[in-house]
C-alpha positions in Angstrom: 123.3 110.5 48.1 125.4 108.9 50.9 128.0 111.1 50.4 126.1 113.7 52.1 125.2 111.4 55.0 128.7 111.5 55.8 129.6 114.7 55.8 126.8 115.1 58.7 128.3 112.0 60.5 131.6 113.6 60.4 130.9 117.2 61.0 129.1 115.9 64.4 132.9 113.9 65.3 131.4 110.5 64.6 133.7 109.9 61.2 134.1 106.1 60.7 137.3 104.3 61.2 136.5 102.8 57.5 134.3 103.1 55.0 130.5 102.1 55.6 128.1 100.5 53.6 124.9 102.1 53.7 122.6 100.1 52.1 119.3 101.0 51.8 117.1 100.1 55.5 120.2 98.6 57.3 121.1 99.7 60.2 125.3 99.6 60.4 127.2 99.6 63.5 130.7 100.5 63.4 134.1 102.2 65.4 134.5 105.9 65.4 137.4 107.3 64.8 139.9 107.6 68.0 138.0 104.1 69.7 139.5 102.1 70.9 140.0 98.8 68.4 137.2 96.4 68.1 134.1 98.9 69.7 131.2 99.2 67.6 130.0 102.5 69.4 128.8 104.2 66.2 125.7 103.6 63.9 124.2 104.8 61.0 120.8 104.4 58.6 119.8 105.2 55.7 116.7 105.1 53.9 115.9 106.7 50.6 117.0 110.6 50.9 117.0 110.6 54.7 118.9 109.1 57.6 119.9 109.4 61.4 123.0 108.3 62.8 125.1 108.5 66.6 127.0 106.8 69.1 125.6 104.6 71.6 128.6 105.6 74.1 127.3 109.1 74.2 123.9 108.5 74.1 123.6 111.2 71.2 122.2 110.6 67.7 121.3 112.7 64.8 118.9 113.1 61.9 119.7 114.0 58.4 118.1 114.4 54.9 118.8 115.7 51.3 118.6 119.4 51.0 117.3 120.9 47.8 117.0 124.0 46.7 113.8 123.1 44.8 110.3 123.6 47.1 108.7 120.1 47.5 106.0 118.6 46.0 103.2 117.3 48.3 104.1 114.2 46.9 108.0 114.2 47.5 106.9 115.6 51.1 104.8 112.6 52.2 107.4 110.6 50.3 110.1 112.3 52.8 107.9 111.9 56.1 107.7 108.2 55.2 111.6 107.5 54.7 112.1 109.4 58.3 109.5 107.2 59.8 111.2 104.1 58.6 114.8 105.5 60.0 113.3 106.3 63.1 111.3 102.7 63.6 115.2 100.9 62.8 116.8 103.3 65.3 114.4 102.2 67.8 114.3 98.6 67.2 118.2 98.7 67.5 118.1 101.0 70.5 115.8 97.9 72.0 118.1 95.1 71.1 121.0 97.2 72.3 119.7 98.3 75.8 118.7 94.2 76.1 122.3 93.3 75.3 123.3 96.1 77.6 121.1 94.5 81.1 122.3 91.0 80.1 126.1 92.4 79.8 125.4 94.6 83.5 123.9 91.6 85.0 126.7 89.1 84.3 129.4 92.3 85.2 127.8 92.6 88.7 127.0 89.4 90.1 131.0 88.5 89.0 132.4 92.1 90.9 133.2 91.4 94.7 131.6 93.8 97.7 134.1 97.3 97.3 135.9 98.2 100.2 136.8 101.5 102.1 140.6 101.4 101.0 139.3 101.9 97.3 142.2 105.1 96.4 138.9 106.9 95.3 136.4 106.3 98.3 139.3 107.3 100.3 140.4 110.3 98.4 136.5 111.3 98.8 136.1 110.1 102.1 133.0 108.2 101.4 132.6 104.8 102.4 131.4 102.0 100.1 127.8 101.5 100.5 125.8 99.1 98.2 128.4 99.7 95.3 130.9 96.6 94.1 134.6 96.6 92.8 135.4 94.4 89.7 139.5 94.5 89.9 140.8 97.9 90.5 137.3 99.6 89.4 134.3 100.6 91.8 131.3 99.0 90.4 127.6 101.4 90.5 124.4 100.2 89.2 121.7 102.3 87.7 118.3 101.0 88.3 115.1 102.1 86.6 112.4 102.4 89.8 111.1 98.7 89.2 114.7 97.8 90.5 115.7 96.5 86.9 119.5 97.1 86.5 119.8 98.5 82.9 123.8 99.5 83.4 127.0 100.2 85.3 128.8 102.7 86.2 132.5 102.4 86.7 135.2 104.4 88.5 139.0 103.8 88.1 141.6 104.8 91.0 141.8 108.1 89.5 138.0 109.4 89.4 137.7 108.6 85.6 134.4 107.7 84.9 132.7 105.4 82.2 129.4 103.3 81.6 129.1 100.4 79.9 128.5 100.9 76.3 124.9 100.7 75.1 123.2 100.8 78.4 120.1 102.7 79.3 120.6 105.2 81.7 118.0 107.9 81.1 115.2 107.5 84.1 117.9 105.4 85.8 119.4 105.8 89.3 121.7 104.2 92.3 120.1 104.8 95.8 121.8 104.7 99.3 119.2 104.5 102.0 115.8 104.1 102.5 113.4 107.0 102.2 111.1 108.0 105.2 109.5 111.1 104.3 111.8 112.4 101.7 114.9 111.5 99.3 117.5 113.7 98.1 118.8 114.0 94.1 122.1 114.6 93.7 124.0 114.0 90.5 127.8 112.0 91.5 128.2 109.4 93.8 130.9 111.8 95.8 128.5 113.8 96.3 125.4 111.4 97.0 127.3 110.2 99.9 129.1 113.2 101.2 124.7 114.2 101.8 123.8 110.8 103.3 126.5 111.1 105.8 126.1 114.4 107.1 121.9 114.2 106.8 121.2 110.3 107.2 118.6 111.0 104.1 118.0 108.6 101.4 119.8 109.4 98.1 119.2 108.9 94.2 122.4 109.0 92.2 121.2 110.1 88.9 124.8 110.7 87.3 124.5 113.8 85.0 122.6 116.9 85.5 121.3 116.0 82.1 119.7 112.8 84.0 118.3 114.9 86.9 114.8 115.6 84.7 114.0 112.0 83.9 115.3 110.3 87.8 113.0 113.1 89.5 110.3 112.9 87.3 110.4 108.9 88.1 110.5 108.8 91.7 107.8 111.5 91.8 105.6 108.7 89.8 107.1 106.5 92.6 106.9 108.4 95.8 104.1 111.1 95.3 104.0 111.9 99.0 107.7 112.5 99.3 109.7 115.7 99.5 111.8 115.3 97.0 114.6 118.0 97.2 117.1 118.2 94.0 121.0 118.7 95.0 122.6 120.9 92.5 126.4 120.8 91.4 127.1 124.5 91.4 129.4 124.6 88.0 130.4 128.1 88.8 133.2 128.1 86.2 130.7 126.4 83.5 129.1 129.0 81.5 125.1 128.9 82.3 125.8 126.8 84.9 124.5 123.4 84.4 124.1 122.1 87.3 121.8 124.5 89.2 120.1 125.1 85.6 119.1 121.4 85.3 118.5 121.3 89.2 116.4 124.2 89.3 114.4 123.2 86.4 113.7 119.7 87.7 112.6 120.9 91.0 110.3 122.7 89.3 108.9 120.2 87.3 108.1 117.8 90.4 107.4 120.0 92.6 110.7 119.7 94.7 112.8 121.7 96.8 116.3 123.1 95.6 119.1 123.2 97.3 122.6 125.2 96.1 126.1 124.7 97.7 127.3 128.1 98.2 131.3 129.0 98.2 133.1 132.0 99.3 135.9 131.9 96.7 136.3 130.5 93.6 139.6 129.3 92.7 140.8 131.2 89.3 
């Protein structure tokens, strides 16, 4: 039965470093395959002929349960929608102690990191300065905040421009705000590009980090600033087929009520 479990597990890329032990209702945490040594970034349930597995770096997770060629009984379907209700309850009670773990782990990272500088390689290759953000050796330090102001995780970025967050935290809904809004507040998705829009407008920005996250920050600070025009900043990912950024933009505008705004660019390197 767990065999096919992890076929599904490794067919999405999340294939365990070693051998799991499924039991029966236990949640397992363990390192995926090309981790580095010691993270626990993948997990995995199982409960009777279903499960759900993912990775709490990406944020992603997946459901599974046996296939038969056999039509169900009513009896071996309620029996089914009971196992997936249990998987699901476990996910969720994990994903609650992990998110915790996550705020007291972002807390400690961010009252130790120092005020960042301008000379940060990466504020200067920008040419950005560094407003509200920290630096915790050679890394810039920005926290996402849920709209009560509860830090729920960091974002950092090396020298380079690499990015990564710290494993576990919540950042749906979450968000990292230079200025104070008047009477509006832009969305934009990078901190590059938050910036780059606060310097030339002297608007109030929301740093919502993905255009995946643009839905769930706008939909937020609507619920926070209902008199506010809230104006989404698109990335325009010309290059990236269906364009995600304007997609995600466009469609969160929408859902708020906002305004939409596109960079436009005369050529497009090949």
């Amino acid at each position: 039965m767990t065999a096919n479990i992890y076929q599904a597990i490794a067919a999405a890329g999340l294939t365990p470093a070693k051998d799991l032990d499924l039991s029966e209702g236990k949640l397992v945490r363990y390192r995926i395959t090309g981790d580095k040594p010691g993270s626990r970034n993948g997990w995995a349930v199982c409960y009777g002929d279903a499960g759900s597995f993912g990775s709490w770096k990406t944020g992603e997770s997946h459901t599974w349960h046996v296939q038969s060629s056999k039509p169900q009984t009513p009896a071996e379907r309620a029996a089914l929608q009971q196992q997936i209700k249990a998987v699901r309850q476990l996910r969720a009670t994990e994903q609650t102690a992990v998110h915790e773990s996550a705020r007291t782990r972002a807390a400690r990272l961010w009252a130790t990191a120092r005020p960042a500088t301008n000379s940060h390689p990466y504020l200067q290759r920008k040419s950005i300065p560094a407003i509200g953000i920290r630096q915790l050796r050679e890394m810039l330090v920005i926290p996402a905040r849920d709209t009560s102001g509860t830090l729920h995780t960091l974002q950092f970025i090396s020298a380079d421009g690499s990015k990564r967050f710290l494993t576990g935290g919540r950042i749906t809904g979450c968000y990292f705000s230079i200025g104070k809004p008047v009477d509006s507040l832009l969305i934009a998705e990078g901190l590059a590009t938050a910036s780059t829009l606060y310097q030339a407008t002297g608007r109030a920005v929301a740093v919502c980090f993905s255009c995946g996250n643009m839905m769930p920050v706008a939909r937020a600070l609507r619920l926070k600033f209902p008199r506010l025009r809230l104006t989404l900043c698109a990335d325009n990912d010309l290059l990236t087929p269906g364009n995600p950024g304007v997609t995600h933009a466009k469609a969160a505008a929408q859902a708020v009520g906002g305004f939409l705004a596109v960079p436009q660019f005369n050529e497009v390197a090949p």
